[in-house]
C-alpha positions as CSV (number, residue, x, y, z in Angstrom):
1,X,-37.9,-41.5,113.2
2,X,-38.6,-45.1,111.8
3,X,-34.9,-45.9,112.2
4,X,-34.9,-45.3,115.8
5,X,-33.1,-41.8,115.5
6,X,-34.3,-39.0,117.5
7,X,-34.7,-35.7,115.2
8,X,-34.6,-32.5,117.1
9,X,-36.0,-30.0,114.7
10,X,-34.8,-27.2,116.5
11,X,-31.4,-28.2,116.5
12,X,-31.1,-30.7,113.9
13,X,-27.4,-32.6,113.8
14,X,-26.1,-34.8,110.8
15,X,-26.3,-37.7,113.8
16,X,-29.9,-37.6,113.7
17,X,-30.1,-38.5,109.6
18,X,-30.6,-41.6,108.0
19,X,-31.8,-41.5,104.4
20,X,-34.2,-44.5,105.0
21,X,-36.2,-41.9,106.9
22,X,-36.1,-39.1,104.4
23,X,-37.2,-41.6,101.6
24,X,-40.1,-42.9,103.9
25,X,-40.8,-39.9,104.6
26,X,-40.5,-38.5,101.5
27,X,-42.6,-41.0,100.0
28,X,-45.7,-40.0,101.8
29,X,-45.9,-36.3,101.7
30,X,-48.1,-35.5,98.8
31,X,-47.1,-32.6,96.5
32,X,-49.8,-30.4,94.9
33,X,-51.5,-31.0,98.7
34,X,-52.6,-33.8,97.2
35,X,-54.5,-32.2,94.4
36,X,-53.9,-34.2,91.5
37,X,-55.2,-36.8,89.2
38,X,-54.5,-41.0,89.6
39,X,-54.5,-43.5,92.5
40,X,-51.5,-42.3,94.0
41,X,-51.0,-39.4,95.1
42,X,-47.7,-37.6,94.2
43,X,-45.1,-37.5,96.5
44,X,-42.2,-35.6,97.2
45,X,-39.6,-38.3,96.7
46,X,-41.0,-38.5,93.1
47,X,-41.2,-34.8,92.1
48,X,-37.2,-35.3,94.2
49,X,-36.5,-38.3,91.2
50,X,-38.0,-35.8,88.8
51,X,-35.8,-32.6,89.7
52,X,-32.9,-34.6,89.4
53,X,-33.1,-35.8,86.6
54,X,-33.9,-32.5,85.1
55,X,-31.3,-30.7,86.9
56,X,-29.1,-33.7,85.1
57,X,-30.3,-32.8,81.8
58,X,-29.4,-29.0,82.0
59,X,-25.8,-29.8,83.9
60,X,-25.0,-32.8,82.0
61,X,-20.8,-31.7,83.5
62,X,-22.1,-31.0,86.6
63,X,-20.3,-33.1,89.2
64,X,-22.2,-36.1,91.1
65,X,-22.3,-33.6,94.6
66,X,-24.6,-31.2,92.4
67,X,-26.7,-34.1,91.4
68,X,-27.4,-35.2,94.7
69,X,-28.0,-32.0,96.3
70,X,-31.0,-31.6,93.9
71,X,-31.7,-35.4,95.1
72,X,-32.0,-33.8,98.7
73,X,-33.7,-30.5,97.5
74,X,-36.9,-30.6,99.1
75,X,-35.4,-33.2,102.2
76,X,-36.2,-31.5,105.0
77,X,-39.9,-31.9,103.5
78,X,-40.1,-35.3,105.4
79,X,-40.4,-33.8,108.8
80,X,-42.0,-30.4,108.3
81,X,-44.1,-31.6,105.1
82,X,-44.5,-29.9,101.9
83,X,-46.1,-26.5,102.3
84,X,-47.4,-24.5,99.3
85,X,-46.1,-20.9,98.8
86,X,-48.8,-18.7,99.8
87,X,-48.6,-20.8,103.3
88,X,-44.9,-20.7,103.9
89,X,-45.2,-16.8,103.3
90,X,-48.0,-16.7,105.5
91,X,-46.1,-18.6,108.5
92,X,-42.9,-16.2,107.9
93,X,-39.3,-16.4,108.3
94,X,-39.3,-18.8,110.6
95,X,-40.4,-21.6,108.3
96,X,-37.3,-20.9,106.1
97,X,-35.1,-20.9,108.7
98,X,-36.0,-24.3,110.0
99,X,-36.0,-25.5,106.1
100,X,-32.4,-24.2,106.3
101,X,-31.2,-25.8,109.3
102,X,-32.5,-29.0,108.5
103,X,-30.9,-28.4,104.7
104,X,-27.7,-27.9,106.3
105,X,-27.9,-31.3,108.6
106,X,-28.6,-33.1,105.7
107,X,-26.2,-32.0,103.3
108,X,-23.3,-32.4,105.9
109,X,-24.5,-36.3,106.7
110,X,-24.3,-36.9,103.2
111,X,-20.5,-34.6,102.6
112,X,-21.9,-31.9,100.9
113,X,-21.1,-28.3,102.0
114,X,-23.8,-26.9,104.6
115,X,-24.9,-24.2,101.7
116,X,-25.2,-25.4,98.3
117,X,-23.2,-22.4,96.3
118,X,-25.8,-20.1,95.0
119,X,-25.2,-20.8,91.0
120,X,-25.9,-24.7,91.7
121,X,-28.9,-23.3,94.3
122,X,-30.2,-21.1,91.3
123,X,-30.0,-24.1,88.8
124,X,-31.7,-27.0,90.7
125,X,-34.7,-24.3,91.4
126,X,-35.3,-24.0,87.1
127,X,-34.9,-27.5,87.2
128,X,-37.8,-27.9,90.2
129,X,-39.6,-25.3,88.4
130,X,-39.5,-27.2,85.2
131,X,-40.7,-30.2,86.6
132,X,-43.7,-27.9,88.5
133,X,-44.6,-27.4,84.5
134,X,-44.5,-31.4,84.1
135,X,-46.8,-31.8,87.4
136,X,-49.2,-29.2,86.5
137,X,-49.4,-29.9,83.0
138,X,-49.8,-33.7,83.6
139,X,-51.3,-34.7,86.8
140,X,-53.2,-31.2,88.2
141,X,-55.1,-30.1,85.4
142,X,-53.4,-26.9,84.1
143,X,-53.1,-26.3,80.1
144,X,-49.5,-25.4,78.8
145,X,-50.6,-21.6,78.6
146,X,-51.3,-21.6,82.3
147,X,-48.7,-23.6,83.4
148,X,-46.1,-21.2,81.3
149,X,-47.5,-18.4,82.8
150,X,-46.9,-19.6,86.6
151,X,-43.4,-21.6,86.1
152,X,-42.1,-20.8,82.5
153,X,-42.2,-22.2,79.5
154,X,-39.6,-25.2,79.7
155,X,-37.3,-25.9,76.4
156,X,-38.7,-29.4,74.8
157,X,-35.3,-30.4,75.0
158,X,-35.5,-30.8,78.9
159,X,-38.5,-32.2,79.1
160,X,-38.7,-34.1,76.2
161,X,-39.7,-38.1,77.0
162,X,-40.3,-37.5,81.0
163,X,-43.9,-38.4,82.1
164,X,-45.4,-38.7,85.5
165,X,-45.9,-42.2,86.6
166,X,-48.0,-42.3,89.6
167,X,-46.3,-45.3,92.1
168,X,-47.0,-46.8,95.5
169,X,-45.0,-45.3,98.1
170,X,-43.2,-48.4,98.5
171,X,-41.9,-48.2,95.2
172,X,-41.1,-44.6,95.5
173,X,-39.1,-44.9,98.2
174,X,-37.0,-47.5,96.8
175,X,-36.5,-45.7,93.2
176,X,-35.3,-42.6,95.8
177,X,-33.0,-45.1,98.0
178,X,-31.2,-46.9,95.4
179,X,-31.2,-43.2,93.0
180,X,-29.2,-41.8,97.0
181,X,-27.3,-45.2,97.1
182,X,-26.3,-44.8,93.3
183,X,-24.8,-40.8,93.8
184,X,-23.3,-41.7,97.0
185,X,-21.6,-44.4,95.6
186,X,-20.1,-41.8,92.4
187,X,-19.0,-39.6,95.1
């Protein structure tokens, strides 16, 4: 890694994270594989701001460890990349299981628990989901109808104001660092 660490993905430990690499990371793995309209293309640290924020929105009470696991919920995305569905089916169980371990490493580094609790798991996925409907609808050419029909039609409420702004990933990985600093720092 950038920071010096040495990752072993086959036994990742919470030694071997440093969230300067995830955000780096992070902030050049393009979502959408890269499909999608502007200069920049749109990372995962973004669509990782996004989520958050939307998760925020429909768990206003939720405590600040909720908030930062759906910070960290695509994470281990900044080593094995950001795969879409019909390719992580096609490579099997074993892609999941490395997602997992490397989900666990990352959530104990940053004193979460190793699983996130499967009501909190459920909610950050509508809230990843939602913002799937914000990235298709605004950045990879799908119309409301479609977009509905493949992620669900989102309530305005939750969506209402957030627009895609396409950044450098310098930028990108600074909003994600200082967004990590900021939760860390309300833990």
């Amino acid at each position: 890694m950038l920071s010096g660490r040495r990752l072993d993905l086959l036994d990742p430990t919470p030694f071997d994270i440093e969230i300067e690499d995830i955000a780096h990371g992070l902030a050049f793995v393009a979502r959408w594989n890269g499909q999608t309209r502007g200069d920049y293309p749109y990372s995962v640290a973004e669509h990782s701001l996004l989520v958050e924020e939307i998760f925020g929105r429909m768990q206003p009470e939720a405590p600040v460890r909720w908030r930062l696991a759906a910070l960290l919920h695509d994470a281990p995305e900044y080593v094995i990349g950001d795969m879409i569905s019909p390719v992580k089916a096609a490579v099997g169980p074993s892609y999941g299981e490395l997602d997992k371990r490397l989900a666990s490493a990352i959530h104990i580094r940053f004193g979460l628990p190793a699983a996130v609790p499967e009501r909190t798991k459920k909610a950050i996925k509508r809230a990843d989901s939602l913002s799937a409907w914000l990235e298709a609808t605004q950045i990879a050419g799908f119309d409301a109808i479609e977009a509905n029909r493949f992620f669900g039609r989102p309530r305005p409420e939750l969506i209402e104001g957030l627009e895609i702004r396409l950044r450098p990933p310098v930028e990108v990985r600074a909003a994600y660092t200082a967004r990590h600093a900021e939760l860390m720092a309300r833990l």
